[in-house]
N, C-alpha and C positions, 0 to 999 in steps of 0.2 A: 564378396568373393574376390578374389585376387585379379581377376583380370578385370574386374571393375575400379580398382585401386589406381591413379593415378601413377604417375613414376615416383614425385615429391614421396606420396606415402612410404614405395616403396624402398626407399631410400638410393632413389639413384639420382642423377642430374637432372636438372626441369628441360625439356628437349624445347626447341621451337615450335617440332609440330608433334601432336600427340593426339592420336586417332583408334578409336576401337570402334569395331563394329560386331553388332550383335544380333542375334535370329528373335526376329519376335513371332508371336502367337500363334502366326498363319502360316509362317513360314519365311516373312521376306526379310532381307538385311537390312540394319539402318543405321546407323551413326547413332550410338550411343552418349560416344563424349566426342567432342573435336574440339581442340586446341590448335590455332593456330597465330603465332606468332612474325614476326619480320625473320626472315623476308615470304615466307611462304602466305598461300592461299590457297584456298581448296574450294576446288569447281563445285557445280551442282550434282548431289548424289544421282546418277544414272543407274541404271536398273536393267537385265534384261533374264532370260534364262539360266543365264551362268552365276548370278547373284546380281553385288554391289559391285558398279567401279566408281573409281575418285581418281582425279586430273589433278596434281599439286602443281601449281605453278610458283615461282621463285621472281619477287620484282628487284632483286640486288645485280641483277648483270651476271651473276656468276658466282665463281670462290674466288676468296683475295688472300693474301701474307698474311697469317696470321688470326686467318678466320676460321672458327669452328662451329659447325653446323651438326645439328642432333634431331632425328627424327623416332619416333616412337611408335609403333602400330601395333595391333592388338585384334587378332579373334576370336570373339567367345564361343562357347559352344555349338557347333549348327552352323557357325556363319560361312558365307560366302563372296571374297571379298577379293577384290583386284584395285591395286593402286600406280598410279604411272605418271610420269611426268610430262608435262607438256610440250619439251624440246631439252634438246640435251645443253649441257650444264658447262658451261666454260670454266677453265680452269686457269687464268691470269697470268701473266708473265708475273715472277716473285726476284727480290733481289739479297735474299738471305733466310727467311723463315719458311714458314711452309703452310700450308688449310688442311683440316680436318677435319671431316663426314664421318658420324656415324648411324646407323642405322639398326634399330632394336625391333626385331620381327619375333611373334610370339601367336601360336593357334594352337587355338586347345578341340576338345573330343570335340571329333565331327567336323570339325573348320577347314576351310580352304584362304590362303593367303596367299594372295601372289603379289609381290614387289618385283616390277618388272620397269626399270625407268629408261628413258635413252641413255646413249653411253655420254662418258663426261672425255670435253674435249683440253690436252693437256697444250694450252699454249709455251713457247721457248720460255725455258726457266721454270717452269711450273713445278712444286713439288707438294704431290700430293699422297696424303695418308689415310685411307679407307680402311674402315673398321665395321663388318657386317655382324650382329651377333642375334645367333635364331634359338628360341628356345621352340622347342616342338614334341608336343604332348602327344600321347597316345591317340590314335586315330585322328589324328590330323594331318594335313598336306599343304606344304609351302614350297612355292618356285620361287627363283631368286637369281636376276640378271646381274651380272655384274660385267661392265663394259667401259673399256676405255680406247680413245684415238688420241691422234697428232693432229697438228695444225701449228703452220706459221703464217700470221695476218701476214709479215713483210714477202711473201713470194718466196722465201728465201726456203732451207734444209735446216735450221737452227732448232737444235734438239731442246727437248724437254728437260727438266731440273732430275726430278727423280719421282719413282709411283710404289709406294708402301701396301700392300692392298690382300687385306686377311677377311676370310669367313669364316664362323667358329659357329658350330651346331651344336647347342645342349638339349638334355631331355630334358622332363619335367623337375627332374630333383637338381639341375644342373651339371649332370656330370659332363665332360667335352666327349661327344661320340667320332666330329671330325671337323679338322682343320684346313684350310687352302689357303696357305698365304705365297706371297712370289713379292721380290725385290726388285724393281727395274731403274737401273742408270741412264738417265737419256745421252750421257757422255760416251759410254760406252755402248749403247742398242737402240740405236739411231736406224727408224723411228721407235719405235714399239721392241727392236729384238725378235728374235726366231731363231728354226732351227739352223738354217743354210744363207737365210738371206732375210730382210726387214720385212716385218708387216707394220701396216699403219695403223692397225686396229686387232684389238685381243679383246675377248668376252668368252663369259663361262656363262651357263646355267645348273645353279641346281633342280633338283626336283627331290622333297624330301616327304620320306613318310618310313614310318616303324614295319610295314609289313614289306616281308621280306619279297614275298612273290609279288607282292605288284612292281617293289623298285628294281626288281631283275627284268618284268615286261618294259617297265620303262627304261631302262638301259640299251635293250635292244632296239627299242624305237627310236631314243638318242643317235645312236648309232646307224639305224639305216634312213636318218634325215639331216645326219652331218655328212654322208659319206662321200657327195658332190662337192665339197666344199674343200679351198685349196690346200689347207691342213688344218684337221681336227681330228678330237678324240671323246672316245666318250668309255662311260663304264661304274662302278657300284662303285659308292662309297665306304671308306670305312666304318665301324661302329651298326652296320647293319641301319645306315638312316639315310637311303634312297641310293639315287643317283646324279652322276652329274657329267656333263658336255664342256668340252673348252676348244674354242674356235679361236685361225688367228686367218686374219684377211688383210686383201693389198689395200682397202679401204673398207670407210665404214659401210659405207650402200651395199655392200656384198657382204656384210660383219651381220646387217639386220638383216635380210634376206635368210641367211644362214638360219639366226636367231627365230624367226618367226615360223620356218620349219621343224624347227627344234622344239618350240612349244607348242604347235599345234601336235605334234605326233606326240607328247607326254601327254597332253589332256586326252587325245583321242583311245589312249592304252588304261588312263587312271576314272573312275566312275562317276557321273555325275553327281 
């Protein structure tokens, strides 16, 4: 079956970490395949009512000029799966080039997928290029953090290089249902950029799934657990494939706060 197919087979790049998890007999999720390469590792499968989660942790310090890093995860049918990192991800001072993350999310009938990692922090000069791409099957549901801040080690205001950073939703046959991509100059939106004035920290959540009436309940739930929050937005996606929140904060401690509100009110609206 296709979601048993490595990437190699399928003819894309060989990622560093490459993880599926699948429903077996009785019901429980398990790691079916796990590939992990440098710099990643992956914790011990934990288990509670909500499925599987996995802890990736990262022993490279961070992203560097010129590094590119590839992640791959995968649910098959039935599963139920949450993956997260174990602290957020530094992003390196850069003196010409730039690193690139990408991350390949895929749940098929019946699956829950949540990619939910800490936000990546952009040290001065950083420039960074994010590439999220989900394919998502018929009755399946994927959430998907995607979060970044500032930070200068020297005390100092010295801005970021620059932050690339696109999520692209296909169905099963690959057609694009929707896109969110945003450009940010740290020369020019110092720290992060906003409407009126800087925020140090920006993160979106999607919440995706084919049925229309659940991603409208989850829209409003988005919505009445961003609405304390010093500017955000939520609301339906195009192509009829859920919805999504985007929060910007004066740092990240209130960026997660926000976030962790944000996801508990989607699971609390979408079904066990």
């Amino acid at each position: 079956m296709r979601h048993e197919a490595p990437p190699a087979a399928l003819g894309l790049s060989r990622p560093q970490l490459d993880l599926c998890f699948s429903r077996g007999p009785f019901g429980a999720t398990y790691l079916s395949r796990q590939r992990a390469g440098y710099p990643f590792h992956v914790g011990r499968l934990l288990t509670d009512e909500d499925g599987a989660r996995v802890i990736v942790q990262s022993s490279s310090g961070g992203l560097f000029e010129d590094g590119d890093v590839h992640q791959h995860l995968v649910a098959a049918p039935g599963a139920r799966a949450r993956v997260e990192t174990a602290a957020a991800t530094i992003v390196h001072t850069m003196t010409r080039g730039q690193a690139i993350t990408r991350v390949s999310l895929e749940a098929h009938d019946g699956a829950r997928l949540d990619w939910l990692p800490h936000p990546s922090i952009l040290f001065p000069g950083a420039r960074l290029a994010s590439h999220i791409d989900v394919s998502l099957h018929p009755g399946a549901r994927i959430l998907v953090a995607d979060c970044y801040t500032t930070h200068d080690p020297g005390g100092g205001a010295r801005p970021f290089g620059s932050l690339d950073a696109a999520v692209s939703v296909r169905n099963a046959t690959g057609r694009l249902l929707a896109r969110d991509r945003f450009f940010l100059d740290g020369a020019s939106n110092r720290p992060l950029g906003g409407v009126r004035q800087a925020f140090a920290a920006h993160g979106g959540l999607m919440v995706l799934t084919l049925d229309k009436t659940e991603a409208a309940a989850v829209a409003a739930a988005l919505e009445r657990a961003t609405e304390d929050a010093f500017y955000a937005g939520a609301g339906l996606l195009p192509g009829h494939c859920g919805a999504f929140a985007r929060i910007l904060a004066t740092d990240s401690q209130s960026l997660r706060a926000t976030l962790a509100r944000a996801i508990d009110a989607a699971r609390h609206v979408m079904p066990a």
